[in-house]
C-alpha positions, 0 to 999 in steps of 0.5 A, a space after each residue: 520460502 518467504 521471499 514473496 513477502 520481502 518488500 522493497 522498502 519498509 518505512 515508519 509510514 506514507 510520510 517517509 516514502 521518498 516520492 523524488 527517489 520513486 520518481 527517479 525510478 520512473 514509478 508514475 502511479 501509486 496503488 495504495 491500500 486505506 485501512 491502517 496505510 492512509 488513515 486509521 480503520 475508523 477514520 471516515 475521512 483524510 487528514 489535513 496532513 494526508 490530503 497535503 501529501 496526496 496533493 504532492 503526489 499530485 504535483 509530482 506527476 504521480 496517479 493514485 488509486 486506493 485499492 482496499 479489501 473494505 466494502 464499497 461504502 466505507 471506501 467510497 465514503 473516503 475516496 470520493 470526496 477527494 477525487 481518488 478512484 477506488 477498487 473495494 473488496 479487492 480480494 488482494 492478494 489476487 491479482 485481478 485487482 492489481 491489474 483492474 488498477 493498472 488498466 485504469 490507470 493506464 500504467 504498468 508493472 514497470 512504473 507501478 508500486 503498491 503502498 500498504 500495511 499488510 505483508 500477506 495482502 498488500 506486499 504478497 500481491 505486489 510482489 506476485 504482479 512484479 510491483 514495487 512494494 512499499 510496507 508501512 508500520 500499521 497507523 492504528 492498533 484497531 483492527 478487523 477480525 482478518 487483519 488480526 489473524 493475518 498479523 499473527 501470521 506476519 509476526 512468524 514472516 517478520 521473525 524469518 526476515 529480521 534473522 536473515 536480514 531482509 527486511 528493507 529498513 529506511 534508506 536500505 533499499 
């Protein structure tokens, strides 16, 4: 019932994602969501620390694109200045964004994995397009009115997935 929801790996934050293993896997882009994945909701720009790991991205062959719900001005405030492209008010979990950034990216399902906080907009859209799916705990406790609501859903999905053991922990994946 839930399966749709089930990502393929579930880690404390970007950090932890093991980039060598993606590669391993053949994954050669990255779509990755801003608000709570990246950086905090009201964050305006990159960390030091996120703009080191965007850099190794970077030197392991990896392409990136940010891929929020948010307007264009909050995200293009973020990803210009480092030279990321972008999708706003993508409207994930609907498709059209993830394939927009695959075309963009010149990628395919096959070599693609979605990186975010959400189950029912990042994991949910991934999952549906045949993406790898990567779930990271939410950076910050602030948050919008719709990422409120969809956390209350979350907490039920979360329930159905840690009773029947489903949900990828660290290095079970």
């Amino acid at each position: 019932m839930f399966s749709s929801f089930v990502p393929n790996q579930y880690v404390p934050s970007i950090y932890k994602i093991n980039l060598e293993e993606l590669k391993e896997k053949g994954m050669k882009s990255i779509i990755v969501d801003l608000d709570n994945t990246l950086v905090e909701s009201d964050r305006r720009a990159a960390t030091p620390l996120l703009i080191e790991w965007l850099e190794r991205l970077q030197e392991l062959g990896f392409q990136v694109m940010i891929v929020s719900n948010n307007n264009k001005t909050r995200v293009s405030q973020f990803a210009i200045p480092l030279q990321i492209p972008f999708i706003h008010k993508a409207r994930k979990p609907l498709p059209k964004c993830f394939r927009k950034a695959m075309l963009e990216l010149k990628t395919d399902i096959n070599r693609t994995v979605m990186v975010g906080d959400q189950l029912l907009t990042d994991v949910l859209g991934g999952n549906r397009m045949g993406l790898y799916t990567i779930l990271v705990v939410p950076i910050s406790k602030t948050e919008g009115f719709f990422t409120k609501m969809n956390r209350r859903v979350e907490r039920f999905v979360f329930r159905w997935m840690d009773k029947r053991g489903l949900l990828p922990r660290e290095g079970n994946h």
